[in-house]
N, C-alpha and C positions, 0 to 999 in steps of 0.2 A: 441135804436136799432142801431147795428152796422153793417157797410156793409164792407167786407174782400175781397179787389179786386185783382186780381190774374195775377201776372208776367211770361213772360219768362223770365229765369236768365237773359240776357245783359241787362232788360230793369226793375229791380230792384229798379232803381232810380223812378219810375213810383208812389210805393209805399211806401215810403219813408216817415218815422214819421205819419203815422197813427197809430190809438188805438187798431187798432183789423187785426187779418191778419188769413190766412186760410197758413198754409205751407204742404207739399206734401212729406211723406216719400219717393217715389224713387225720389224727387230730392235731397234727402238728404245722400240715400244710396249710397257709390261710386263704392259696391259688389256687387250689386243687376243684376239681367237679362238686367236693361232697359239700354237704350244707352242713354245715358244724360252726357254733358260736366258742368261741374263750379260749380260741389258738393262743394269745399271748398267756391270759392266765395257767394253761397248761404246761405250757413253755418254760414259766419261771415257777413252776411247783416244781418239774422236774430236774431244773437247776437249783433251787434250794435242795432237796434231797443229796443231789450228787454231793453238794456243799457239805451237808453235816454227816455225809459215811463218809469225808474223803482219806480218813485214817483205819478205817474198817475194813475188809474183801464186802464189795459191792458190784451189783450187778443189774445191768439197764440195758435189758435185751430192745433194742428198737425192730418191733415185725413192721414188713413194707405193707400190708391192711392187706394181704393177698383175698384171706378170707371173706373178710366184708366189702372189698372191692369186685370180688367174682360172684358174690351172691348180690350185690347189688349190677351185677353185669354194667360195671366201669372199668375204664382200663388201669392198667396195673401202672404204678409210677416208676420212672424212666429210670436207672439202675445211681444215673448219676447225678438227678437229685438226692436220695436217700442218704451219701454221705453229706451235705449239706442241713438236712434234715436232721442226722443225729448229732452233728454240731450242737444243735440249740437244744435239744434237752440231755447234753452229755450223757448220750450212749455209750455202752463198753463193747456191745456186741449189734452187728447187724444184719438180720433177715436177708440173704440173698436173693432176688430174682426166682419163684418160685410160678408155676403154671400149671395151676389147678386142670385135671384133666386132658392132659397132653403126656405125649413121649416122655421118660425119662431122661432122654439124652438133648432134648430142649433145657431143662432146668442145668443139667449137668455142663452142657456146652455154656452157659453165663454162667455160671458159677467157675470156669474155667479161666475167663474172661476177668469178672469182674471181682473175685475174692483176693485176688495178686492186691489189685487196689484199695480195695478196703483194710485191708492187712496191713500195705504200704501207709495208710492214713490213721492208723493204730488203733485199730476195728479190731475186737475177735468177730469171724466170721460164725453164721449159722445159716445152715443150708436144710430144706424140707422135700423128703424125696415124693416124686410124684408119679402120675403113673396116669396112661390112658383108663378109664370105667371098665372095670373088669379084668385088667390085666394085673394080676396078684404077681407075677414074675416080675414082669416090670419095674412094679416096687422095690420087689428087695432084690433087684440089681441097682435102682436106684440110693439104697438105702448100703450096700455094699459098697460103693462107688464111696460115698464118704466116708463110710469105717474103713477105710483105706488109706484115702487122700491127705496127705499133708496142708491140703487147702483150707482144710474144716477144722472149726475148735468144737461148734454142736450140731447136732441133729434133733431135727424136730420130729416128732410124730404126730402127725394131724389130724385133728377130729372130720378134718373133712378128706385127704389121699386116701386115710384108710379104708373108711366105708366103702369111696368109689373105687378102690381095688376090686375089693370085694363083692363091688356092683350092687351094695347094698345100703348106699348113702339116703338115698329115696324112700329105703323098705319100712320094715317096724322097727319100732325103739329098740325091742331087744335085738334083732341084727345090728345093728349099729352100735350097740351097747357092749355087746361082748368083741366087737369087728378086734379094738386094738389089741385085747388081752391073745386073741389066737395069733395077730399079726407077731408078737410078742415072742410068745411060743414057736412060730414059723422061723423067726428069725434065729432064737434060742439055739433051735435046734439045726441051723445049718453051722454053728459058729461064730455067727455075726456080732451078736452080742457082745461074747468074747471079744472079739478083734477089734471091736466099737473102743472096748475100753480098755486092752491091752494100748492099743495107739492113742490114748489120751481124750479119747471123744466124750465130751459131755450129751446126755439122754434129755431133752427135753417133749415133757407133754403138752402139748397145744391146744387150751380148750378141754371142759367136758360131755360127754358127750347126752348126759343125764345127767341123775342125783349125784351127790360127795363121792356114794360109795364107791366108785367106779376107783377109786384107791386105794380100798381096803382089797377090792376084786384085782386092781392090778401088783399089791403088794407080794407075791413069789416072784417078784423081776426088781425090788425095790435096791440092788447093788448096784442096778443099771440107771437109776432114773437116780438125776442131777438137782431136775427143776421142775416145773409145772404152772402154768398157769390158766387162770377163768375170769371171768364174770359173774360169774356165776353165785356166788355166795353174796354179792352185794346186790345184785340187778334181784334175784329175788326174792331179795327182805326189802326194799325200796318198793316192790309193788304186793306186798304181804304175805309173802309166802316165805317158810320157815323149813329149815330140814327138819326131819326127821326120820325115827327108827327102824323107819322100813326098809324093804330090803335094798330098794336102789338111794335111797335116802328122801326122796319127794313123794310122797304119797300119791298125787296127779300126774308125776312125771314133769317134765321138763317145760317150763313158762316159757312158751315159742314165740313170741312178742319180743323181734331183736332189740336188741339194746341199743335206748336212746341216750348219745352220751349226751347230749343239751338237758337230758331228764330233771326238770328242778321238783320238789315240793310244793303243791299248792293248796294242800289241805289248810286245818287249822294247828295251831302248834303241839298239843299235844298229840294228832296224826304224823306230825312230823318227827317227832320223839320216838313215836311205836314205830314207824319206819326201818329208823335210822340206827333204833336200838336193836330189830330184827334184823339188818346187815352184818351190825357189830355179830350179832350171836353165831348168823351163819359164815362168819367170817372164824371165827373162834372153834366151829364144828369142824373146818375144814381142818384147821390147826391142828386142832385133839386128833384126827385123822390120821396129818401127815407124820403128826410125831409117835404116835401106836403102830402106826403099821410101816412107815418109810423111813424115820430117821433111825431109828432103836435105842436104848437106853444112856448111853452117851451124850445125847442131844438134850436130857432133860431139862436142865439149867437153862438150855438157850433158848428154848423153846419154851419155855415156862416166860420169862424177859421178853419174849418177841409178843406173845398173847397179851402180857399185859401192858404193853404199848397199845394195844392195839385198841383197847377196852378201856 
């Protein structure tokens, strides 16, 4: 299981030589609507990385920014830029065509289309099932449709399909907190799971939805889940906020202040240092995390090497 932790461009150096990274078409795009500074610098962080795993299994899931493109109500980018896109920071996999809050058989019908292509272009595909607000069926026929497909290498689970299945995207934290664990369960228990990974499908977690712990709560599924990634652990030691031991892991709950990937330091330098060194830590929580509860004993050695890269 690999966890893909997620920078603002200045603070790059954060993630630095790890095996797996999640990267973000509009930080990559420099035509795009969004306003983002250090498209080139990001560009060639992520082409150095591809550079020194290129002997290692590595992994650079490029997502098409569905999530921050639909909560900023911008349109989503055109299917045939994206391979274009993961050219420049040597992706291995790429986010299909996904439509927050529509039909299933919208995402399903471009992914029909347009994974033939990606594949052809030596893409592994990842596909994110979706679902009209409210329609929980929907989903996991959505999510069916790829533990099926030959077309798919993953599947994402979304911190934002699930909720809105569930119609509970809007509601309180803990709906939305526990939304993926039952979806999880739901699916368990038709099968799906199974057949996810009978057919070779890798399990990615998209985002969290609150505190770390949300892995410790999803770990009775941990044979299923591949990868995962956030923001989460760097954006809230960057604005001073630290995990901790409680039950969802943030004491406040969740610092809803989306993330500015332009985000530089402007304190004075040793505010810079507590910052930066509170990223590292919640970066390091997460780890201690995924290796207790998701990797299992096995993994000590690597995980033990990957933390202290990281630190």
């Amino acid at each position: 299981m690999k966890f893909c932790h997620i920078a603002p461009v200045p603070h790059l150096d954060l993630v630095k030589n790890r095996s797996a990274h999640l990267t973000l078409a509009h930080l990559i795009d420099s035509n795009g609507p969004w306003e983002s500074e250090g498209h080139e610098e990001y560009i060639k962080f992520y082409q150095q990385e591809a550079a020194m795993n290129s002997g290692e299994p590595y992994v650079n899931i490029m997502d098409n920014s569905g999530f921050e493109l639909y909560k900023a109500q911008l349109p989503m980018f055109p299917p045939q830029e994206l391979l274009g896109l993961a050219e420049k920071v040597k992706a291995t996999h790429i986010v299909l065509p996904d439509h927050p809050s529509h039909p299933s058989m919208v995402g399903i019908d471009d992914a029909k289309i347009y994974a033939p292509q990606f594949k052809e272009a030596g893409y592994g595909t990842f596909f994110v099932p979706q679902s009209d607000i409210g329609d929980l069926e929907d989903l996991i026929t959505s999510f069916a449709w790829a533990a099926s497909s030959p077309l798919i290498d993953y599947i994402g689970i979304s911190i934002l399909a699930v909720p809105n299945a569930y119609n509970c995207e809007r509601g309180n934290n803990l709906q939305r907190f526990v939304s993926r664990w039952k979806f999880m369960n739901e699916i368990k228990a038709r099968g799906l799971l199974s057949l996810a990974k009978s057919n070779g499908k890798k399990i990615h977690f998209l985002g969290m939805v609150d505190g770390p712990n949300e892995i410790q709560f999803l770990s009775p599924f941990k044979r299923f889940i591949n990868s995962w990634d956030s923001s989460s652990a760097i954006w809230h030691g960057l604005n001073g906020y630290g995990f901790d031991d409680t039950p969802g892991g943030l004491l406040h709950g969740k610092f809803h202040m989306p993330v500015d990937f332009n985000h530089k330091l402007e304190q004075d330098k040793e505010d810079n240092e507590f910052f930066e060194k509170l990223a590292k830590e919640n970066m390091e929580w997460i780890d201690r995390l995924v290796y207790a509860y998701l990797w299992g004993l096995e993994a000590k050695v690597e995980v033990r090497d990957e933390i202290s890269e990281v630190a």
